[in-house]
N, C-alpha and C positions, 0 to 999 in steps of 0.2 A: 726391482728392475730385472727383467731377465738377462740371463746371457747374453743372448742376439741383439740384446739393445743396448748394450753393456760392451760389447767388439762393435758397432757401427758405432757409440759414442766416443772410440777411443779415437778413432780418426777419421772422422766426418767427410773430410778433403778428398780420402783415396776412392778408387772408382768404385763402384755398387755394382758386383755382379747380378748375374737377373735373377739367379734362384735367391736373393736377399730385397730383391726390392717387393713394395709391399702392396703397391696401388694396381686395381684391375681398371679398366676404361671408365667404368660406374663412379669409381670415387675419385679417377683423377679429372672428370667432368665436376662433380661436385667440390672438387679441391679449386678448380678454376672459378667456378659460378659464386663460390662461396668467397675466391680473392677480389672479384671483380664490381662486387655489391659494396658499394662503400660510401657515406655521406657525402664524400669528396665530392662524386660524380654529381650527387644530387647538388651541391654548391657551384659547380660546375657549369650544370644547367643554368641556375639563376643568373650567374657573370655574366650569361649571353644574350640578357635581355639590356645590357647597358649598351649592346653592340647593333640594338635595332630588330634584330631577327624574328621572325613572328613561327608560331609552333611549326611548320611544315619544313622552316629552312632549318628550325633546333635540330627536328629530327633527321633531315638527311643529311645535317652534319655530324653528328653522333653515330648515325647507320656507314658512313664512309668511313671517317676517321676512325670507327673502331675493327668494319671489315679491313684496312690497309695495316691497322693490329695485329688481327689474326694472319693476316698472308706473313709476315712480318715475323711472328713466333711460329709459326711452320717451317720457315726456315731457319730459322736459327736455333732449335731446337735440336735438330740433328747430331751432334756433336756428342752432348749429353746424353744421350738416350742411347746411341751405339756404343758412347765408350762406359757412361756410370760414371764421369768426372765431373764436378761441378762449376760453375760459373767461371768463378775466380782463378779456375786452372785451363778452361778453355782460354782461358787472356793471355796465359805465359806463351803458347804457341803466336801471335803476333806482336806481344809487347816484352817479353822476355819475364823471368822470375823475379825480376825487379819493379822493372818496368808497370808489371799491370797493376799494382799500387795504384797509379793513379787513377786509373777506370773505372778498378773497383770501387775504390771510395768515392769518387762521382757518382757511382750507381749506389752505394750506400749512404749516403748524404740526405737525400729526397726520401728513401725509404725510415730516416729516422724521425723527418721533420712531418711524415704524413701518420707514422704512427703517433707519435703525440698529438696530433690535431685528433685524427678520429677519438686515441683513448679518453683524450677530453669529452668528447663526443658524449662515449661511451658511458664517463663519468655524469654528464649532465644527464642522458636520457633517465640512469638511474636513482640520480635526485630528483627526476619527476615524476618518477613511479613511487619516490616515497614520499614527495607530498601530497601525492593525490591519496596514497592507501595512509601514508600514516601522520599527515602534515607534517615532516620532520627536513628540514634540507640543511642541506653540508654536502653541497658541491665537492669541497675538495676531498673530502672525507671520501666519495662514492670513487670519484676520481684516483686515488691514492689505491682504493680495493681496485676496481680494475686491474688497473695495471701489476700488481700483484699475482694476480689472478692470470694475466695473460701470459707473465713472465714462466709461473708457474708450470702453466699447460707448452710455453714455449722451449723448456729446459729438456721436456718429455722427446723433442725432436718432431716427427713427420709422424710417428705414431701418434702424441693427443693430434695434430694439425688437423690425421686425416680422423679422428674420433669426433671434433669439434665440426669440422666441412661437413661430415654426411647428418649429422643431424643439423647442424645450422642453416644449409641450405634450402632444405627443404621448407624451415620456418620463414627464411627468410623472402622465399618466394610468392610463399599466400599473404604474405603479409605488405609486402611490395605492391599483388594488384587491386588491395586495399585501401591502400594509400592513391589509388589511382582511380579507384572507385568514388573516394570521398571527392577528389578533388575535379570530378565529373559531374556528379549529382549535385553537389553542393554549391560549389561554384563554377557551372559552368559557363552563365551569363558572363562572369565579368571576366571569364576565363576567351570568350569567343569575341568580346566587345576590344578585350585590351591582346590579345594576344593571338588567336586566330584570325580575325580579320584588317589583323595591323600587313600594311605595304610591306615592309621587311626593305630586305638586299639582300641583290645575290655578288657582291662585291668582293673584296678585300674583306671585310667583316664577316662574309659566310666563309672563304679560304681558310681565315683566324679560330674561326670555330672550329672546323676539321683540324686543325693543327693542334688543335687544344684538348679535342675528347683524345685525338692519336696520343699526344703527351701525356695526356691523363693518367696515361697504361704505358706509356712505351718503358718503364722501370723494368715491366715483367717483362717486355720482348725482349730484353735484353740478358736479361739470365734466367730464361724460360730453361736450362738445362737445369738449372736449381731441382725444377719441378717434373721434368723430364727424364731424368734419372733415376726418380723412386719407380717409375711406370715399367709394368712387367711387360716382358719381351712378346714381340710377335704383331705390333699394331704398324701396319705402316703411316706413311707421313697424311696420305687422304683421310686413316680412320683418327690418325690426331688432331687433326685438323677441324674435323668433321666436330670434336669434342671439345674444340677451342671457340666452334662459332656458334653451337646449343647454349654455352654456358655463360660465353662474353656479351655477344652482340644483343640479342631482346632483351636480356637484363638491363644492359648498359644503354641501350637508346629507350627504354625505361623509366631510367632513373634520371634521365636528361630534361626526358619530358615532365617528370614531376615535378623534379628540382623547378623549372621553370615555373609549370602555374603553379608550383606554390607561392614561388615569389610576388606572381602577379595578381593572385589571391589577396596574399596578405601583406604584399611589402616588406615581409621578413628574410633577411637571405638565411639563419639560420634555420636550417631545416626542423632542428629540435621545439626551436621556440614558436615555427612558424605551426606543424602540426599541434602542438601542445593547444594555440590556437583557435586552429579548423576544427579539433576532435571534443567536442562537450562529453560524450557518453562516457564517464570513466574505465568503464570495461573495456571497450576500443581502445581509448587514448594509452592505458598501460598496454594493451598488447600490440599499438604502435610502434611504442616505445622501447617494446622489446624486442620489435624487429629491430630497430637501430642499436639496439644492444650487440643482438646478436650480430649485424652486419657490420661493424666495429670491428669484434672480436676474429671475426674468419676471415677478414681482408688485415688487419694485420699479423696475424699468426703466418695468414697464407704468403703474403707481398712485403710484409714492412719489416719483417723479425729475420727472417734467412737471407739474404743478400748480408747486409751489415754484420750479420753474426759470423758468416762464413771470412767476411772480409779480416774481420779482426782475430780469427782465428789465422788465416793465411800472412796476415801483416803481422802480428803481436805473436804468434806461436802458442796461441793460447786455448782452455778445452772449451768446449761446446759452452757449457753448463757459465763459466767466464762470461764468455761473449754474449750470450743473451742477456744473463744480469748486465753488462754493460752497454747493452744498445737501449733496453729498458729506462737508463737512468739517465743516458743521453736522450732519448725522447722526450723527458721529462721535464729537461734543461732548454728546450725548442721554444718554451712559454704557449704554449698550444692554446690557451684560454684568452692572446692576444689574435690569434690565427683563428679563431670562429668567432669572431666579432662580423658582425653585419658589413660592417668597414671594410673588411679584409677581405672580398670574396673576389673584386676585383684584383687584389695584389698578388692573391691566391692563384688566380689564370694568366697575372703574366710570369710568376715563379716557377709554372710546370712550362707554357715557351721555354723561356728560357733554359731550362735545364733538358728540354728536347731539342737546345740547339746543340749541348754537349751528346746526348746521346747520338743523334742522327752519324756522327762521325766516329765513332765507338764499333754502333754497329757495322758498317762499310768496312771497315777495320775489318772483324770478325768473318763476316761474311766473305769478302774477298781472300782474305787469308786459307779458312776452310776449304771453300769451292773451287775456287781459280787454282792460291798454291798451294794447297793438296789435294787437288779433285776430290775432296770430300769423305776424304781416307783417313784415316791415322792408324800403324799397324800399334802392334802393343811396346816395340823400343823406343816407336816414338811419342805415345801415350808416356811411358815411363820416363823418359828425358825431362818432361814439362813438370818431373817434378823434385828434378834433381838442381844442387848447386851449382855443378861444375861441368853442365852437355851443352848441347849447341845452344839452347835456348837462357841458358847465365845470362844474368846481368840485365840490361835494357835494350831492346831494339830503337834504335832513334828513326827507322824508319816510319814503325807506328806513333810514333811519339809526333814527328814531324807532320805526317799525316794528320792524326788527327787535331793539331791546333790550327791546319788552314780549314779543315773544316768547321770547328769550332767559328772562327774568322768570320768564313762566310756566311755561319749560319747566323752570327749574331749581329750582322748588317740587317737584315729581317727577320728575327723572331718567328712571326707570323707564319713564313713559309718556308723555313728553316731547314725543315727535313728534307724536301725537296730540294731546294737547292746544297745542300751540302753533302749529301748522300754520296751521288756520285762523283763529284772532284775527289772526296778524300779517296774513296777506291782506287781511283787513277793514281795520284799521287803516291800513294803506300806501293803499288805494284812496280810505278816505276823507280822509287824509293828504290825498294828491295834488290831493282833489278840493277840499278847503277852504284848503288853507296856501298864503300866498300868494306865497312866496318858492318853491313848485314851478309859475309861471308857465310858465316856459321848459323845462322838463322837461314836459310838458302837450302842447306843441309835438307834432305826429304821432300823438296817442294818441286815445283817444273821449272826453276830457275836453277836449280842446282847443275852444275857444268860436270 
């Protein structure tokens, strides 16, 4: 391990100046494209054939919900990227050095539970590339190496992430409109009899679907600085942008669309079992399978390993190298091989709702904090407060606190539309928190409330 990567592992948390950070636009598009590719979505897809929707409403709900994605990590990206501080220390500026405990680990919670699901994944796809080349399976055996494997490349930091991203991606893509090839040519009849030419709705049921591909992904809106920090200086917010919506959105309404006709292909919601399936040709079906290998391995290195890792390094006080053995064994603890059951696909779409009713209030939090009360500033005393015991920002804000459990509140009166409704109350709320309670004296300190 070099030097340089040997001084960034000693303290992961503090800001990244720009001659250290290591991603040009090229590989922080492929660091996205390559988070954003993930089983999940394709499971995803198929949940929303239980809701009635016929292929044209899948897709323009994946196409919205995931552009209100990207609008969404353009702005909240800002932070991280101007200062090189990450997620969990963008929190202490609204929730105090105590306080953002709780946020974080709500934003690390989902990330632990979706990396066990895919490594599962990950693990099945690869005991059917060894029954097919060598009749040989032990699921849990394949399963057990992944993850190994991914811990491994995860210990490396942003250095393997971004090794793993630029080649994964690229595999991952030819291989993606493959799979969309087959499920065109081969079954397109029962694909246009049951799913194209179905009435649909454009109801409450299509609303839920946008809230759900949003959900999908809203983990990374949320500490898009994670990701945002390693990116070299010089790109403003349109050229990030611009890299958030190449990499996220075709991918992602994509894998919506597949996820679906597969299921209506073959009644499978497991996308592994359902391709295994569709694909006779052995030579295909392994290099199927190794796309879903590979799109496994780059959405959780990229989305499911850093969040949590950073979390438990900020909460526990503990090194890099720690924290990823320990979210790794937590993932593992998830039961992931009950969570891709056919079963589960539906219980799977209403567990990401639900956990977009907590974020939706999280973010508002951030977002108003940033822009409103600091116009979108922070010099470097008060970058450096956010990470001390005893400055303005000690202990817990109970205004963010208070804030975000009415939105919580509201969001979880309706799931479904969660985001929207609870977005902007809690904004409100936290501002005028801030601006009347008078135990957020000190947290006031640097912001346009301050007297």
């Amino acid at each position: 391990m070099s030097d340089k990567i040997k001084e960034r592992e000693s303290d992961q948390l503090r800001p990244i100046s720009e001659e250290k950070r290591i991603m040009g636009w090229g590989s922080y598009l492929m660091l996205w494209l390559g988070g954003c590719i993930s089983i999940g979505t394709l499971t995803m897809g198929s949940a929303q054939l239980d809701k009635g929707l016929n292929l044209l409403q899948v897709f323009l709900a994946v196409l919205i919900g995931t552009t209100i994605l990207v609008i969404g990590i353009c702005v909240n990206d800002k932070f991280s990227y101007t200062s090189g501080a990450p997620y969990a220390i963008q929190l202490k500026s609204a929730y105090g050095t105590k306080g953002n405990l709780l946020p974080v680990m709500i934003r690390g919670l989902p990330a632990i539970v979706w990396y066990g699901f895919q490594t599962w994944l990950g693990g099945s796809a690869t005991n059917q590339i060894s029954i097919t080349l060598f009749g040989y399976d032990n699921v849990v055996l394949y399963f057990i190496l992944f993850q190994v494997l991914q811990i491994v490349l995860s210990v490396k930091g942003f250095h393997g992430i971004k090794w793993v991203e630029n080649i994964g991606g690229a595999v991952i893509v030819c291989a993606m409109l493959y799979m969309l090839f087959v499920c065109v040519t081969q079954y397109g009849d029962i694909i246009g009899d049951k799913l194209i030419n179905k009435q649909g709705t454009w109801g409450i049921p299509f609303i839920s679907a946008i809230i759900a591909f949003f959900g999908n992904s809203t983990t990374v809106m949320l500490n898009a600085g994670d990701y945002s920090r390693e990116l070299k200086a010089g790109y403003s917010m349109g050229k990030r942008g611009i890299a958030y919506f190449i990499s996220m959105v075709p991918t992602t309404v994509l894998l919506g669309l597949i996820g679906a006709m597969t299921t209506t292909a073959t009644g499978i919601a497991n996308p592994i079992n359902a391709f295994s399936q569709m694909v006779n040709n052995k030579v295909l079906l392994v290099a199927t399978l190794g796309f879903i290998l590979f799109a496994q391995m780059t959405t959780n290195l990229a989305s499911n390993v850093v969040p949590p890792a950073y979390a438990f390094m900020d909460a526990f006080k503990i090194k890099h190298r720690t924290a990823v053995i320990l979210v790794g064994v937590l993932a593992v603890c998830t039961c992931p091989w009950i969570l891709t059951n056919d079963s589960s696909a539906a219980g799977l779409d209403v567990f990401v709702k639900i956990y977009t009713a907590f974020f939706g209030p999280i973010f508002a939090v951030l977002i108003t904090d940033y822009y409103i009360m600091h116009k979108g500033k922070f010099s470097n005393d008060e970058l450096e407060d956010l990470y001390s015991d005893d400055g303005n920002h000690a202990g817990i804000n109970k205004a963010a606190i208070i804030a975000t459990i009415v939105g919580v509140i509201i969001g979880l009166i309706n799931v479904n539309i969660s985001f929207f409704t609870a977005t902007i109350p809690t904004g409100v709320v936290y501002y005028l928190c801030m601006k009347y309670m008078k135990s957020c004296a000190r947290f006031r300190k640097g912001t346009i409330l301050e007297k």
